[in-house]
C-alpha positions in Angstrom: -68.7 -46.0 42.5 -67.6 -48.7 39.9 -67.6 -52.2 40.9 -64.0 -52.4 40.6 -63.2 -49.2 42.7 -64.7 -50.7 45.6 -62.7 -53.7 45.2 -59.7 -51.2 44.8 -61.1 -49.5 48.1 -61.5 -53.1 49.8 -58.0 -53.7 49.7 -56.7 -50.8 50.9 -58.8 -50.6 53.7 -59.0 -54.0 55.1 -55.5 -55.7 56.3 -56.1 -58.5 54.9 -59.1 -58.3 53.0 -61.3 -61.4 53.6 -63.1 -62.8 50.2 -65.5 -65.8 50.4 -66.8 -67.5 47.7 -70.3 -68.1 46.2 -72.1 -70.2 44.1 -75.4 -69.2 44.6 -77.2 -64.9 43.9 -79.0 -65.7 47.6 -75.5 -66.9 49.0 -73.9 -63.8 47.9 -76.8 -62.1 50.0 -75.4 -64.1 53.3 -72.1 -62.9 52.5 -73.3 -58.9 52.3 -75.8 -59.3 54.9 -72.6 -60.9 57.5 -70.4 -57.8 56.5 -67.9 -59.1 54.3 -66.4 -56.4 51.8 -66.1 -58.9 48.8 -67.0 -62.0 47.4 -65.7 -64.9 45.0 -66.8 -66.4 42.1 -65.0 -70.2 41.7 -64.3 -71.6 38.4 -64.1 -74.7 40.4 -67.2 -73.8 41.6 -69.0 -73.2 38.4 -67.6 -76.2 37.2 -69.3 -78.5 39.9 -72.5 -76.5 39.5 -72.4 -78.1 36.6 -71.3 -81.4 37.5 -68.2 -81.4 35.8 -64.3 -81.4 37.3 -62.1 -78.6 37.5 -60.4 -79.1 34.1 -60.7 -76.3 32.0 -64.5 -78.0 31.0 -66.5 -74.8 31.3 -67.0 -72.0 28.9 -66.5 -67.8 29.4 -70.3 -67.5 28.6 -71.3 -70.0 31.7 -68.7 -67.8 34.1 -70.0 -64.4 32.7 -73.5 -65.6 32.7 -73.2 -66.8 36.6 -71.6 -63.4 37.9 -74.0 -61.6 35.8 -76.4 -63.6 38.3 -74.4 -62.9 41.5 -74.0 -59.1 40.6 -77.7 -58.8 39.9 -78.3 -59.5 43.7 -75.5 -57.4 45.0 -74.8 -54.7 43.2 -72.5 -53.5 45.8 -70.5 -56.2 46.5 -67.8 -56.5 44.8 -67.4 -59.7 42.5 -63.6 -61.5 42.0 -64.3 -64.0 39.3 -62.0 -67.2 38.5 -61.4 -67.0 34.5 -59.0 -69.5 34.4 -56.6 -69.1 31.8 -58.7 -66.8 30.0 -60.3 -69.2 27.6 -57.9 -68.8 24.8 -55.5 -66.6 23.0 -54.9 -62.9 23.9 -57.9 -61.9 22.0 -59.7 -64.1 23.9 -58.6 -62.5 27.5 -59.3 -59.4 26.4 -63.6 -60.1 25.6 -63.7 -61.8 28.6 -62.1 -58.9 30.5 -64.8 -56.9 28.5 -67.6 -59.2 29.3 -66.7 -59.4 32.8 -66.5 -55.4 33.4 -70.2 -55.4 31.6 -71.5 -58.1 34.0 -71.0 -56.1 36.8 -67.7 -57.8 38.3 -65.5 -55.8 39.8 -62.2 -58.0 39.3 -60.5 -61.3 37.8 -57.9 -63.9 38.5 -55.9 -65.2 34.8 -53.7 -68.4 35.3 -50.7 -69.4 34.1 -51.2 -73.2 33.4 -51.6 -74.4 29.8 -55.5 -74.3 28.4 -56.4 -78.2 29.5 -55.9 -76.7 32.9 -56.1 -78.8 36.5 -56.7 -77.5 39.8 -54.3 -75.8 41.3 -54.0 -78.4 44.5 -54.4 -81.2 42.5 -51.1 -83.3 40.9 -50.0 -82.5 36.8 -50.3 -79.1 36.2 -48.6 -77.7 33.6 -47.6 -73.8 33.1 -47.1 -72.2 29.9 -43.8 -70.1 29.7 -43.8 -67.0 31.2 -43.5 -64.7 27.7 -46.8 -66.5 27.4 -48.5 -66.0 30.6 -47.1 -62.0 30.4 -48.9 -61.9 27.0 -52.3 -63.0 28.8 -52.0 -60.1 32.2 -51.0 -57.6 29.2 -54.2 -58.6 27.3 -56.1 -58.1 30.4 -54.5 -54.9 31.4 -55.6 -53.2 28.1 -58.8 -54.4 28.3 -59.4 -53.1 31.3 -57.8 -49.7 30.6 -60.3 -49.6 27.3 -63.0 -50.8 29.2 -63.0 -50.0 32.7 -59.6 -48.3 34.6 -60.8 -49.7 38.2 -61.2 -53.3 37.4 -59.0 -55.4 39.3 -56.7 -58.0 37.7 -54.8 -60.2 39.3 -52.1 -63.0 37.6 -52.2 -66.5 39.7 -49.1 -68.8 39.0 -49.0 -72.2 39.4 -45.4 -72.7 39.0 -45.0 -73.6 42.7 -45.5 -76.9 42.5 -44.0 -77.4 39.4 -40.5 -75.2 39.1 -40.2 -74.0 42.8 -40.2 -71.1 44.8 -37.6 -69.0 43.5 -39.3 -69.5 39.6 -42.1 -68.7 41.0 -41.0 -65.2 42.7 -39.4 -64.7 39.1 -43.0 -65.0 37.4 -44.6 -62.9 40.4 -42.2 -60.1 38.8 -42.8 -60.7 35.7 -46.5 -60.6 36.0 -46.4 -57.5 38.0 -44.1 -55.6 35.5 -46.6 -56.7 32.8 -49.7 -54.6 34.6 -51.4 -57.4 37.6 -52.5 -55.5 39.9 -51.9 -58.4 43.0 -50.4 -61.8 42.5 -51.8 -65.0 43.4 -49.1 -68.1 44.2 -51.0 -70.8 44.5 -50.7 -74.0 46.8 -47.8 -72.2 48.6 -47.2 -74.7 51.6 -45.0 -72.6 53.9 -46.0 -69.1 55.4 -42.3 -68.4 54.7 -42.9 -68.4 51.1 -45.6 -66.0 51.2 -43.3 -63.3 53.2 -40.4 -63.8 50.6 -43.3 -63.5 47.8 -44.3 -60.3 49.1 -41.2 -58.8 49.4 -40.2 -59.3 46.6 -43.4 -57.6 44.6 -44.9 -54.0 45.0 -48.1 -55.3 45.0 -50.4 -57.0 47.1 -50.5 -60.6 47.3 -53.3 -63.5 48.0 -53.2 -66.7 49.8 -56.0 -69.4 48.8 -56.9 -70.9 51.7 -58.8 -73.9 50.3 -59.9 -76.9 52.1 -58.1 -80.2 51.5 -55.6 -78.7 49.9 -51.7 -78.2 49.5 -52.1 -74.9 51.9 -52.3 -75.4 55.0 -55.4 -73.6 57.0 -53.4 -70.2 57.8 -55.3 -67.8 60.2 -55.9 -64.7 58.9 -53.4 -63.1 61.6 -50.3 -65.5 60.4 -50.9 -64.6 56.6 -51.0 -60.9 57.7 -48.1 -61.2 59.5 -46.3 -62.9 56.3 -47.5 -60.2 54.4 -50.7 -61.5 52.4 -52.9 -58.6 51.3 -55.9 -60.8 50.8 -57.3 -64.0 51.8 -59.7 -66.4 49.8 -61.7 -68.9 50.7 -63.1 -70.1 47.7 -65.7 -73.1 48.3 -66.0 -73.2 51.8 -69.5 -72.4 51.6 -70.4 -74.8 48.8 -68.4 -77.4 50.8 -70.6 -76.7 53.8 -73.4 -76.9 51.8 -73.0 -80.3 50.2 -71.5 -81.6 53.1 -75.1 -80.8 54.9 -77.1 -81.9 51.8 -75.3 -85.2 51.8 -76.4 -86.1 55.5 -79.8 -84.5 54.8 -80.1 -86.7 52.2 -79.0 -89.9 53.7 -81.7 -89.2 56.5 -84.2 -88.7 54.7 -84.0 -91.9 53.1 -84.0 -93.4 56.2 -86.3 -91.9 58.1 -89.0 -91.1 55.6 -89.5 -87.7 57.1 -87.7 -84.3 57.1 -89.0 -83.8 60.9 -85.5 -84.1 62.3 -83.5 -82.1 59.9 -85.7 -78.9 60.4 -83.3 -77.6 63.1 -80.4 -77.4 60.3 -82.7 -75.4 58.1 -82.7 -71.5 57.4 -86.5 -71.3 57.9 -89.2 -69.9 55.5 -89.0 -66.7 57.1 -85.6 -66.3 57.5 -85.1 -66.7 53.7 -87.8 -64.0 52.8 -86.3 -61.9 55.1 -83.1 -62.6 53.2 -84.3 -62.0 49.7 -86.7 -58.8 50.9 -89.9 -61.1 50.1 -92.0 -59.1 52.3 -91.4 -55.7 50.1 -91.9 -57.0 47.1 -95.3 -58.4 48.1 -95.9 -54.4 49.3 -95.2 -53.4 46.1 -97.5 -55.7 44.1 -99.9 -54.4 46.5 -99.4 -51.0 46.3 -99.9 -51.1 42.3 -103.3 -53.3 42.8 -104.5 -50.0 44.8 -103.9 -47.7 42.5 
């Protein structure tokens, strides 16, 4: 089955279908392992693997490159993967569409902000008209008819915070009309918004559920019950990460020794167990044998 089919298959079959993000191949192994149906790849999240801020900083080639990574480890797992606003014109969209399908991902989120973009829960953003941001899911959509039927696109709008609701339910339209196959309103702030969003579309919709954000943290019954098809929770790993990496660190320095963090820490075992490390060794084995 195609990548994007299962994501297809995902949806349908899970009310609402729960999609945590990674930043890391043996991460993505956690999130298959635990039984989640799909996973996330950030462009936030790429962005601070590098070091850098969520401002439009990072390259298609660095996102293709990383799901290339994360799709490598789990085949069957479908990928959704942040391309921001698509790195350019139309002609743009459409190779990374391209690129994206040949990666292994099974579906993408486009933006409607101008190209300097900022995070969606962040103050300033900027959106592009909507002939523009039309242009961009219609670039995508024949991209993905060309390259791949099943691969998922979905159109995120960030007019919101910037024009208001009922602008925003005008763009959701729009978008959908022009071939998304879900709609992502971003930093909504009232489940109320999300049911009127929903009603007004044919298609699914998604709620980021972010941490620190402009959305507050919705349980997965609540956005059900306003509608919400499916449910992201884009860094919530990587923030758990860091946030133990920063106190690891700190004691560490002061107490000169790792002895009191080893309770926090997956354990050698537990990793190879993870990553199959045990069957690989039986393989090398195996061929010395022969």
């Amino acid at each position: 089955m195609q990548p994007g089919s299962r994501f297809r298959e995902a949806v349908a079959n899970e009310r609402p279908l729960k999609v945590v993000g990674v930043f890391h191949p043996a991460v993505a192994m956690l999130v298959q392992r635990a039984g989640f149906k799909a996973a996330y790849l950030s462009g936030s999240g790429v962005a601070a693997a590098y070091g850098l801020p969520d401002l439009g900083m990072i390259s298609m080639t660095e996102v293709v490159a990383e799901a290339r990574r994360i799709t490598a480890a789990v085949p069957n797992l479908p990928l959704l993967v942040d391309v921001d606003t698509g790195f350019g014109s139309e002609l743009n969209v459409e190779r990374c569409v391209r690129e994206l399908i040949h990666a292994g991902a099974a579906a993408c989120h486009i933006e409607d902000q101008e190209g300097a973009k900022r995070c969606g829960h962040r103050p300033g953003k900027r959106v592009v008209p909507a002939a523009e941001m039309v242009a961009r899911v219609r670039a995508a959509a024949a991209a993905r008819r060309e390259a791949s039927p099943a691969f998922y696109v979905i159109a995120r709008t960030d007019a919101f915070a910037v024009e208001g609701l009922d602008e925003t339910i005008e763009r959701c339209k729009r978008y959908a009309d022009a071939g998304a196959d879900a709609i992502f309103p971003e930093a909504i702030v009232d489940l109320e918004h999300y049911a009127k969003i929903a009603e007004a579309v044919d298609i699914p919709v998604l709620a980021n559920i972010t941490e620190f954000g402009k959305t507050p943290i919705y349980t997965q019954q609540q956005l059900h019950s306003a509608g919400v098809r499916i449910v992201l929770y884009p860094l919530t790993l990587f923030r758990v990460a860091m946030g133990a990496a920063a106190r690891a660190v700190h004691q560490l320095q002061v107490d000169g020794t790792q002895e009191g963090l080893l309770e926090t820490m997956m354990t050698r075992q537990q990793f190879y167990d993870l990553i199959h490390y045990a069957e690989y060794e039986e393989r090398l084995d195996q061929r010395g044998e022969e």
